[in-house]
C-alpha positions in Angstrom: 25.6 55.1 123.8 23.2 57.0 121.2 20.1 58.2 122.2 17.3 55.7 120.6 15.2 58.5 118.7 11.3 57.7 117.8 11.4 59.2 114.6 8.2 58.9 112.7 6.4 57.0 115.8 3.5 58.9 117.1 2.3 55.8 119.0 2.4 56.4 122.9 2.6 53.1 123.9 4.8 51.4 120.8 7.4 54.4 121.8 7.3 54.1 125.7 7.2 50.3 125.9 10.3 50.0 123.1 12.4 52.3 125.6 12.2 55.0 123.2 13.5 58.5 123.9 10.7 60.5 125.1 10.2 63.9 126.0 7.6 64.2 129.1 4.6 66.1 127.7 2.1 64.4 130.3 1.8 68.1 131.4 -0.7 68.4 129.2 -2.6 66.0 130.9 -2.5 67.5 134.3 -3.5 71.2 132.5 -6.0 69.3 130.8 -7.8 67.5 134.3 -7.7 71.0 136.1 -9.5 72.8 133.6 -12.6 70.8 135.0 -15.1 73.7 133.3 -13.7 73.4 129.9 -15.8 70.8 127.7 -14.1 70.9 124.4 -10.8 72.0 123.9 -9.3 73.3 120.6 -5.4 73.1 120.6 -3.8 74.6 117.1 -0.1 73.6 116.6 2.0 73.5 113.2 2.8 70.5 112.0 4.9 68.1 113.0 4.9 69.4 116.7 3.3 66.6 118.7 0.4 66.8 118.5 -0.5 62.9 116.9 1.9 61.4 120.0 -0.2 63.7 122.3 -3.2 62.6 121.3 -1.9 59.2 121.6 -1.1 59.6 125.0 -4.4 61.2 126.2 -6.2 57.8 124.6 -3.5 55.4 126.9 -4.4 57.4 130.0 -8.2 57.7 129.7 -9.2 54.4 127.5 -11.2 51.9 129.6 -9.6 48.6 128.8 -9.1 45.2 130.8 -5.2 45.5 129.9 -3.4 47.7 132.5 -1.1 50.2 131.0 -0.1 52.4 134.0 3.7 50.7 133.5 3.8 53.8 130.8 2.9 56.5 132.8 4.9 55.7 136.2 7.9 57.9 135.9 6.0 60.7 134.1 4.6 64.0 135.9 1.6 62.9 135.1 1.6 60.0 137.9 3.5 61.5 140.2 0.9 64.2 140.9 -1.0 62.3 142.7 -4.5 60.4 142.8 -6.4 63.1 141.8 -5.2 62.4 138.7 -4.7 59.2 138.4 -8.9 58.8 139.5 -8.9 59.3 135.5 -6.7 56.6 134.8 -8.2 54.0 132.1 -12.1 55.2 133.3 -13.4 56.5 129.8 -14.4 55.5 126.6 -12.3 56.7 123.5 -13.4 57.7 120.2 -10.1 58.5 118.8 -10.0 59.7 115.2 -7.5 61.2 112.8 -7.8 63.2 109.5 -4.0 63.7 108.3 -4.1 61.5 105.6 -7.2 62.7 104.4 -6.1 65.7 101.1 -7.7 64.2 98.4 -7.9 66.5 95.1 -11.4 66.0 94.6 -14.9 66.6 97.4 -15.7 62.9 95.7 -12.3 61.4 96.6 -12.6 63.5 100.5 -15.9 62.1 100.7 -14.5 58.4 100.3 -11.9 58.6 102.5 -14.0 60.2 105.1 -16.8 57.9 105.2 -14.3 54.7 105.5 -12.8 56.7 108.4 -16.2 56.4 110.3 -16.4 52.7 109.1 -13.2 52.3 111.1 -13.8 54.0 113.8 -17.2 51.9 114.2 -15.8 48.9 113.2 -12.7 49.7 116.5 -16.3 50.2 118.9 -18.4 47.3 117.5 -18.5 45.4 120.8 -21.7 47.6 121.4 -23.6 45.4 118.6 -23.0 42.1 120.8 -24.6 44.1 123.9 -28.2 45.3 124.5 -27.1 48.9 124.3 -29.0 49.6 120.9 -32.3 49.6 119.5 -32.9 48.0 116.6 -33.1 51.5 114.6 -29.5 52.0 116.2 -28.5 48.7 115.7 -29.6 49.6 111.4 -27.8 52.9 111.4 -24.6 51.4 113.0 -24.5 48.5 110.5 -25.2 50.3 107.3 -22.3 53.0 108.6 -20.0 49.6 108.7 -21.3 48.1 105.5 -20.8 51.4 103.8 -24.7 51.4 102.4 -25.5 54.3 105.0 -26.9 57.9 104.2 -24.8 60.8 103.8 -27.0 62.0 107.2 -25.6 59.2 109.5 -22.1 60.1 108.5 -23.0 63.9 110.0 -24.3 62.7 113.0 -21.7 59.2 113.5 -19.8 61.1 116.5 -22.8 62.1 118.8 -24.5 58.8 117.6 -21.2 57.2 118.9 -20.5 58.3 121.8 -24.3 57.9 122.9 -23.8 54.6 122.2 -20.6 54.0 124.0 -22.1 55.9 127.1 -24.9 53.6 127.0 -22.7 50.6 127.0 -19.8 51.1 129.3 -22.1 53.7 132.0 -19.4 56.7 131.1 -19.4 59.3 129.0 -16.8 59.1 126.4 -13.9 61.4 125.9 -13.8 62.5 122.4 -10.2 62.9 120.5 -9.8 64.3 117.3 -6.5 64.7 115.5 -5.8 67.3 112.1 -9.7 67.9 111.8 -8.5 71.0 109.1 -6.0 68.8 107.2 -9.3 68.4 104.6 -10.8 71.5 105.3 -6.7 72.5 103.7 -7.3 70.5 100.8 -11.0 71.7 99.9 -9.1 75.1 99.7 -6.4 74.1 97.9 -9.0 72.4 95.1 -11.3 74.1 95.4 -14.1 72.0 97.0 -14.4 73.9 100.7 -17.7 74.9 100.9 -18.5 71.1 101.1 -16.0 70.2 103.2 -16.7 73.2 105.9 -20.6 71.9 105.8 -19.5 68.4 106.4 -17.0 69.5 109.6 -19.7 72.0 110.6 -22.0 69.6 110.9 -20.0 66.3 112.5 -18.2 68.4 115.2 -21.2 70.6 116.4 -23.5 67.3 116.5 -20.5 65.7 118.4 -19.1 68.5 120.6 -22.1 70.8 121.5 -24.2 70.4 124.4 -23.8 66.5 124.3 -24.7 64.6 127.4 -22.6 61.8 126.6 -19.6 63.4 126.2 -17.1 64.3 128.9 -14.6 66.4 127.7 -13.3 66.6 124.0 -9.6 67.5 122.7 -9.2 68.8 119.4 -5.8 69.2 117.3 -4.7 71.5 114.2 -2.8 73.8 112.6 -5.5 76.5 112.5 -8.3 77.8 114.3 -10.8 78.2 111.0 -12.9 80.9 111.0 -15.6 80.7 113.9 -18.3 81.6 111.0 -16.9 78.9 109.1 -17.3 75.8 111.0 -17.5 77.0 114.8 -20.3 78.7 115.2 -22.6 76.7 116.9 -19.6 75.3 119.5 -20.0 77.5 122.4 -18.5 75.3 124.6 -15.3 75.3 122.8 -12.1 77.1 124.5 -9.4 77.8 122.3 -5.8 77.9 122.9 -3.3 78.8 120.4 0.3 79.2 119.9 0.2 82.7 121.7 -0.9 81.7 125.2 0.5 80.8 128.0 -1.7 78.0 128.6 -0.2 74.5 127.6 2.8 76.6 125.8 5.4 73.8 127.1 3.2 70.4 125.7 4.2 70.5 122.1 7.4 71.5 120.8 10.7 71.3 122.8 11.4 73.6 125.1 14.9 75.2 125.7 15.9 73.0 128.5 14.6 69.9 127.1 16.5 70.2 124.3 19.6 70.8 126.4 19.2 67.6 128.1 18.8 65.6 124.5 22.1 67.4 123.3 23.6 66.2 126.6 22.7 62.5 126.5 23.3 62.0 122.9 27.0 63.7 123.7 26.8 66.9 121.4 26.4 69.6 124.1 28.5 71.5 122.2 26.4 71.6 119.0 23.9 73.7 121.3 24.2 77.1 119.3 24.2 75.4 116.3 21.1 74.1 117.1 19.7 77.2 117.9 19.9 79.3 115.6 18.1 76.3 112.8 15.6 75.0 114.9 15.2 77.6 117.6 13.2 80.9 117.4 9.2 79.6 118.2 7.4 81.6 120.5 4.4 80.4 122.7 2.6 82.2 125.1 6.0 83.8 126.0 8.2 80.2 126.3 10.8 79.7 123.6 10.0 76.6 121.8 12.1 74.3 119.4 10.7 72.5 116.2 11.0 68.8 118.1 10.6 67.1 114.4 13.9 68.7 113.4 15.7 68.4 116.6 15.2 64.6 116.8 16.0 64.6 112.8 19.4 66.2 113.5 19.6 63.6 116.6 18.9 60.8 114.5 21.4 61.1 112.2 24.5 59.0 112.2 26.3 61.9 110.8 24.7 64.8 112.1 24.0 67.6 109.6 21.9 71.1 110.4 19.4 70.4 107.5 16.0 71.6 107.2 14.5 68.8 108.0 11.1 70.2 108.7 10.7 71.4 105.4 11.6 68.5 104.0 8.6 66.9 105.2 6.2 68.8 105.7 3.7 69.1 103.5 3.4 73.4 102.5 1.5 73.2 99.7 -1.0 76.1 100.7 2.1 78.3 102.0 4.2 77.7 99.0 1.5 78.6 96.7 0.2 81.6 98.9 3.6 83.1 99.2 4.2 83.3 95.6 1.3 84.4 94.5 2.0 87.2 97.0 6.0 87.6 96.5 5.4 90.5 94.4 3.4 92.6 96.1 5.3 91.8 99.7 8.8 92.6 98.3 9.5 94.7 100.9 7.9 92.7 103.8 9.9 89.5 102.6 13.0 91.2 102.6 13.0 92.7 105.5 12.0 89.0 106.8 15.2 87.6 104.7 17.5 90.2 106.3 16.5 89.2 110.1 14.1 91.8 110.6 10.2 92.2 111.5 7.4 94.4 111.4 4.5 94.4 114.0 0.5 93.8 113.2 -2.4 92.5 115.2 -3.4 88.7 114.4 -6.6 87.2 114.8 -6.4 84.1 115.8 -9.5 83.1 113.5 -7.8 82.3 110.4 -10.6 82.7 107.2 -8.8 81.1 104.4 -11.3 82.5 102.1 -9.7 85.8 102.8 -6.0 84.7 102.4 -5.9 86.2 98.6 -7.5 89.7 100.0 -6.3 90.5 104.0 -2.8 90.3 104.7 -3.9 90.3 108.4 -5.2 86.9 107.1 -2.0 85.8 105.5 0.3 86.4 108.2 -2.1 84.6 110.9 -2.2 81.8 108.5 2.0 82.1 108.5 2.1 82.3 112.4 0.2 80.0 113.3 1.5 77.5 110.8 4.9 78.0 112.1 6.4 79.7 109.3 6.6 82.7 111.3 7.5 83.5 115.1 5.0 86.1 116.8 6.2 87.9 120.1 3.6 89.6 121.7 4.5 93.5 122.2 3.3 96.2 125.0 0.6 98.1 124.0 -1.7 100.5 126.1 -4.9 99.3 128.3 -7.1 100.4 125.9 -5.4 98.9 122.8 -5.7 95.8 120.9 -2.5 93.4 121.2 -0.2 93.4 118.2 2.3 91.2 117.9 5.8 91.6 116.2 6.1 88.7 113.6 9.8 87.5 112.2 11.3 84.2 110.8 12.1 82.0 113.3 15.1 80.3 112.3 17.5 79.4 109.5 15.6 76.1 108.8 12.1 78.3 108.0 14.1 81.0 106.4 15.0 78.8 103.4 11.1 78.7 102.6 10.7 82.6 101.8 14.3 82.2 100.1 13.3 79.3 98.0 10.0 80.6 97.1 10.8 83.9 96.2 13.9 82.8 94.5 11.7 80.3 92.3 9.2 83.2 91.5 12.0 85.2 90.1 13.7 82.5 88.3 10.6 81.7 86.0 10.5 85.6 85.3 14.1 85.5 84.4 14.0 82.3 82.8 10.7 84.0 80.4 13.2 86.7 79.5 16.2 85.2 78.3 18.0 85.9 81.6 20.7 83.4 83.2 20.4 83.0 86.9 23.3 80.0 87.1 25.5 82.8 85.2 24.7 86.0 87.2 25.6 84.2 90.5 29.0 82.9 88.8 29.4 86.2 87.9 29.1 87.6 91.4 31.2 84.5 93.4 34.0 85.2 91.0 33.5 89.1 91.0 33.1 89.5 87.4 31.8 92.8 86.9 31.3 93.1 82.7 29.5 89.0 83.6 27.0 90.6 86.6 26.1 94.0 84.1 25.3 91.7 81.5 22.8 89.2 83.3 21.5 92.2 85.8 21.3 94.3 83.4 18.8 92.3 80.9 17.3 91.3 84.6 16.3 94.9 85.4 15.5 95.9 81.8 13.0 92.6 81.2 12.2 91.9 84.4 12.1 94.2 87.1 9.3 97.3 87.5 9.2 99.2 90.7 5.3 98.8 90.5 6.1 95.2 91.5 6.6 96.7 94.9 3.5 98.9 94.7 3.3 103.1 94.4 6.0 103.7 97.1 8.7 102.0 95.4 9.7 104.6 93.1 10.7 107.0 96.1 13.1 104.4 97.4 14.7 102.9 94.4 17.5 101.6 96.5 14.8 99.2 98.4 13.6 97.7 94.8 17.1 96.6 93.8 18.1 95.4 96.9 14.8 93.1 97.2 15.6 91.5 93.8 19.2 90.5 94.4 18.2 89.4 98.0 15.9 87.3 96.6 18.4 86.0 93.5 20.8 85.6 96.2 18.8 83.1 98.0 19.9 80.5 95.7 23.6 80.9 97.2 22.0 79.1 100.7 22.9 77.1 102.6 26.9 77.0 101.0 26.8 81.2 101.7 24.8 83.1 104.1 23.5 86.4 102.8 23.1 89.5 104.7 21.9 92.8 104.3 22.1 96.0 105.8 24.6 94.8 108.3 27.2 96.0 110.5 30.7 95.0 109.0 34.1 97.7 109.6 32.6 101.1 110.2 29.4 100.6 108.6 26.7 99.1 106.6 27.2 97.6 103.2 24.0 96.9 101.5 24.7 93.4 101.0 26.7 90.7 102.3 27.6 87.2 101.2 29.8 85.0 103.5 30.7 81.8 102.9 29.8 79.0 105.8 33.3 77.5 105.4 37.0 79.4 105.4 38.6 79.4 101.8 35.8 80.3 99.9 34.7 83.6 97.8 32.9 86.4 99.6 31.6 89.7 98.1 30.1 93.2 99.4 27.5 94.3 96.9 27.0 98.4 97.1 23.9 99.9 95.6 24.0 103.6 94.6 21.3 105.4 92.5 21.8 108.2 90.0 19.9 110.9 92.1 19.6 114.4 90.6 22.4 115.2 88.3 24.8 112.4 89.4 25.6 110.3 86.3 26.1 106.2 86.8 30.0 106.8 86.9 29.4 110.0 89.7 27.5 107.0 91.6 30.0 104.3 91.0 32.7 106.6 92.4 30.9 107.5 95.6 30.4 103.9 96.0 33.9 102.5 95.7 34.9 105.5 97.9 32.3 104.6 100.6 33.3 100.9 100.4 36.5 101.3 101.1 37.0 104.2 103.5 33.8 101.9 105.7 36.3 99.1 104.6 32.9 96.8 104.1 34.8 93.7 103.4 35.9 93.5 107.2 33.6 90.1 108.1 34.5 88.8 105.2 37.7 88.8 106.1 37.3 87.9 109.4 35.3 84.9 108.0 38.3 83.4 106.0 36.7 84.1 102.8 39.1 83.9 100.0 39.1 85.7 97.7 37.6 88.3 98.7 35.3 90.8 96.2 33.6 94.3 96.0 30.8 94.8 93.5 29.1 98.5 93.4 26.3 98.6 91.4 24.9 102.0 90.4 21.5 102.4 88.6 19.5 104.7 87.2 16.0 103.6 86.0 16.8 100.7 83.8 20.1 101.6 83.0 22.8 100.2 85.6 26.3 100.2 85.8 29.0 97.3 87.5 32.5 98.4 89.1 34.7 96.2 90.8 36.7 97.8 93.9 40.1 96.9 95.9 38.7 94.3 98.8 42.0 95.7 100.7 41.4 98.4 103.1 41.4 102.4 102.0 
């Protein structure tokens, strides 16, 4: 029997009462209870990773309500740890409040959508007006915030004002649950209106979250941690916990043996490695985590395909446009990322988007902690700050530095008279005179080792192989491309290998005209090297058919294109 998959449904209760599959996260409310000294939490998670159904869940557990809803906790961790936990069943006011939907492209058109989410939110809590609770001043300011004739000051102070309210009413201090608070503080950077946006959030959560007697403890959800000196400098009571702690690493994503246990009862145990190696590759305070959006994607469909689902959907506008406005200058960085490789660097976990454009510290936190990248921490000395080794996660994320920097070089290409389409015919069907003619007005238009910055021109090998890497990309997902891997008795530069038997595969050599080696000196070395390594080894081994050998030799601008015997020396 398939597995019935809550795609799309971050409602607690709709999922569990509809006999949903669900993936036990109550965990986080057990982590949550015992941390009895933290007021205000701060959990930062990328999107699509549960955070929205968490949230969700927290409100069923704590909301004081008449109806009792303890039929959707009974068989979770949650409620089988005993009364200590369960003392917090349904006891609490919620003021629950999400901003996802909230990127509009102008402060004006923010402003409007934020104000009519405090409407709501009032509007949900109104019961207090039929009460004594308020004053007649309160009773004012809470009708002009629901008839939408109130000053942009009660909008600032709505949450504290709220939740004094509510503890007024009901004798308990309310709990305080607030989902995406940076999805607009996202969009004022993307255009161009955050400094009003920041002085808005700085205001609303500090009123709401610091030092407030009516408040009993606060959850917070993200992707980021913005910049304390941006909007959380007054929240002293706020404890953070990103992606790389330990603490509540297992309550959003899917952890290793969760998803085994969803491959198992949906009947495609075998499809485990598969699995893997797309949707795998998170790390979180040390537990590996998979992208639960893409999993239950792959799950969901009647004829399961490994797709990057994730991508798909999510919305990486910032990313996308911060990535190509950097693919230039991070040629190297990227492709050693494309290859399978990483690098290591210390990450704050403040994230100043302000500084994205200037501090590649600030670009790669903003990568990490958006799940774009996977950060495993890395032994360092007593007295040294932790650094962290940062490398793409999966196949599913790697398709976002292949498609962006593929795009980037396409519009170059495309400004210069230069066929992309034609050069990757060329290279599928090894076509040597086709691959010298479209890489060669490539490299004479395009390419400039001071794309790569000053060190470039000592490694000329490492600017070529950055540029075809990332032409290459287009091949994806119908080829994989590889570079600087072991195949026979050595390393051929790069490597394309087809995902399916019967289809073309090629070893692309790069040699450079060093000293007084002419092009031909270099092609000759390379065909030699080729075939004595015998290069074309996995593609054999792969079933590609037919198989070809490409060296390209360069010198400057000027390059060269042999084709060599695929058959062993």
């Amino acid at each position: 029997m398939p597995l019935r998959i809550p795609l799309g449904i971050s409602d607690f209760r709709e999922l569990r009462e509809k006999g949903l599959e669900y993936v036990d996260k109550s965990g986080l409310l057990v982590e949550m209870i015992d941390r009895e000294g933290t007021k205000v939490l701060l959990l930062p998670r990328p999107r699509r990773f549960g955070k929205t159904l968490n949230l969700s869940m927290l409100r069923c557990f704590f909301e004081k309500r008449s109806e009792d809803l303890s039929h959707l906790f009974q068989d979770l961790a949650v409620w089988k740890a005993g009364d200590a936990y369960r003392s917090h069943f349904q006891r609490y006011p919620v003021i629950f409040l999400t901003f996802r939907d909230i990127k509009a492209s102008t402060f004006e058109g923010c402003w409007a959508d934020l104000t009519k989410k405090i409407q709501a939110l009032y509007d949900e809590h109104r019961a207090v007006l039929d009460g004594a609770a308020l004053s007649a001043l309160e009773r004012r300011n809470y009708a002009a915030i629901l008839d939408g004739t109130a000053e942009a000051a009660l909008y600032r102070l709505a949450l504290g004002d709220l939740s004094r309210y509510l503890h007024r009413a009901t004798g308990e201090r309310a709990m305080v649950l607030i989902d995406e608070y940076d999805e607009p503080i996202h969009a004022g950077f993307v255009h161009g209106y955050h400094r009003e946006i920041l002085e808005f959030f700085r205001a609303f959560l500090t009123v709401g979250l610091k030092d407030n007697p009516h408040l009993e403890r606060g959850v917070v959800t993200g992707i980021l941690r913005i910049a304390r000196e941006s909007i959380f400098s007054g929240l002293n009571n706020l404890a953070v916990y990103t992606l790389l702690q330990k603490t509540f690493s297992t309550c959003f994503g899917f952890t290793e043996p969760e998803v085994e246990a969803l491959l198992a009862r949906a009947g495609r145990r075998d499809a485990m490695d598969l699995v893997r190696a797309w949707y795998n590759g998170y790390d979180f305070g040390g537990t590996v985590v998979y992208n639960p959006w893409s999993v239950l994607s792959y799950l969901a469909d009647e004829e399961p395909e490994l797709k990057p689902y994730w991508l798909n959907t999510s919305s990486n506008d910032l990313i996308k446009a911060t990535l190509e406005k950097h693919a230039a200058r991070l040629g190297p960085t990227l492709e050693a990322l494309l290859r399978g490789e990483g690098f290591e660097t210390v990450l704050d976990e403040n994230v100043a988007l302000d500084r994205v454009d200037q501090s590649d510290a600030a670009l790669w936190s903003l990568l990490v902690f958006s799940g774009y990248l996977k950060a495993e921490k890395r032994p360092r000395g007593a007295m040294e700050q932790a650094a962290h080794r940062l490398s793409v996660p999966n196949r599913e994320v790697r398709l976002i530095y292949s498609g962006t920097f593929q795009e980037w070089l396409e519009a170059r290409m495309r400004d210069h008279g230069t066929d992309l389409p034609r050069l990757l015919q060329g290279l599928l069907g090894g076509d040597a005179a086709l691959v010298e003619r479209q890489l060669g007005a490539f490299v004479k238009n395009v390419l400039s080792y001071h794309d790569l910055g000053a060190d470039a021109a000592d490694t000329p090998e490492s600017v070529y192989q950055v540029f075809v890497l990332g032409l290459l990309a287009a091949l994806e997902p119908g080829h994989r491309v590889r570079s600087n891997r072991e195949s026979g008795k050595g390393r051929p530069d790069v490597l394309i290998l087809p995902n399916e038997p019967g289809k073309p595969g090629l070893v692309l050599e790069l040699k450079a005209a060093r000293g007084k080696r002419t092009l031909e000196q270099a092609l000759d070395d390379g065909i030699e090297q080729v075939r004595g390594m015998d290069y074309a080894a996995e593609l054999r081994a792969a079933g590609a058919d037919p198989v070809h050998v490409l060296v390209i030799a360069f010198d400057g601008k000027e390059l060269r294109v042999r084709r060599a015997d695929a058959d062993r020396a």
